[in-house]
N, C-alpha and C positions, 0 to 999 in steps of 0.2 A: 631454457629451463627457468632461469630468473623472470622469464616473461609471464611462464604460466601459475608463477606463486606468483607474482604480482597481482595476478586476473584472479584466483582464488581467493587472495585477501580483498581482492574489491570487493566482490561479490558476498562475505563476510562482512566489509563494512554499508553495503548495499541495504542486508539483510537488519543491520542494528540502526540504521540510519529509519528506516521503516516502521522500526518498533518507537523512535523517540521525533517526533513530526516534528518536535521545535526546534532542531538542529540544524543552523546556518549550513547551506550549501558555499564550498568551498570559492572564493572570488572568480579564480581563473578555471573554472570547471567548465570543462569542453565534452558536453552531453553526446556532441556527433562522432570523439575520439569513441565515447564509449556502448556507444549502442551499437548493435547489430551482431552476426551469429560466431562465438567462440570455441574453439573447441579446446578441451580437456583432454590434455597428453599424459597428466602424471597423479596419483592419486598415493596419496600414504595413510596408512594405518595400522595402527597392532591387535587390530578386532580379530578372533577367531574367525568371524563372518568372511572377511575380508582375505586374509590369507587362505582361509580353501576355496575362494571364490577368484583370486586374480588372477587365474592363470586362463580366465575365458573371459574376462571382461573386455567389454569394447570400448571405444573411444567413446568421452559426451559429450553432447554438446548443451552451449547455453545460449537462448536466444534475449539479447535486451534489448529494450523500445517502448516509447516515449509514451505517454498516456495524454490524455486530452486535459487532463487536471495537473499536466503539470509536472508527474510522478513516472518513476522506471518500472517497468515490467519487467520481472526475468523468468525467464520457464527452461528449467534445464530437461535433457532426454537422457532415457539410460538406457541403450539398447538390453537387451535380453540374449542371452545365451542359446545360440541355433534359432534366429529368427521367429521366436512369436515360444520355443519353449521354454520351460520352467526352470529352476534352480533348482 
């Protein structure tokens, strides 16, 4: 569990590290620990949305990987409820 908050905050500092390009990448920063496909076990929140919706949510996943310039790509999936239907 401590794993998959860990992987959530990255992707959070992922996310702001993207908005701010002049921010020194970390000395010991080990790009290959953190690329490649993640999945998403735990998810919290107190959204109405949320709570009538978790009882059929599936697992996500997040895919990261390296760009040619340098930069992380992350693409997460959010499966859909009964494959392909609607909410």
């Amino acid at each position: 569990m401590h794993a998959t908050l860990l992987g959530i905050l990255g992707l959070a500092l992922l996310g702001a590290l993207h908005a701010q390009d002049d921010v020194p990448v970390q000395t010991d920063f080990q790009q290959d620990k953190l690329t490649g496909r993640w999945y998403g076990i735990g998810l919290a929140s107190n959204s109405n949305w949320f709570k009538d919706k978790k009882h059929v949510m599936k697992m996500c996943t997040t895919v990261i990987s390296g760009t040619a310039d340098g930069n992380l790509e992350v693409t997460s999936t959010y499966p859909k409820y009964g494959h392909g239907e609607g909410w």
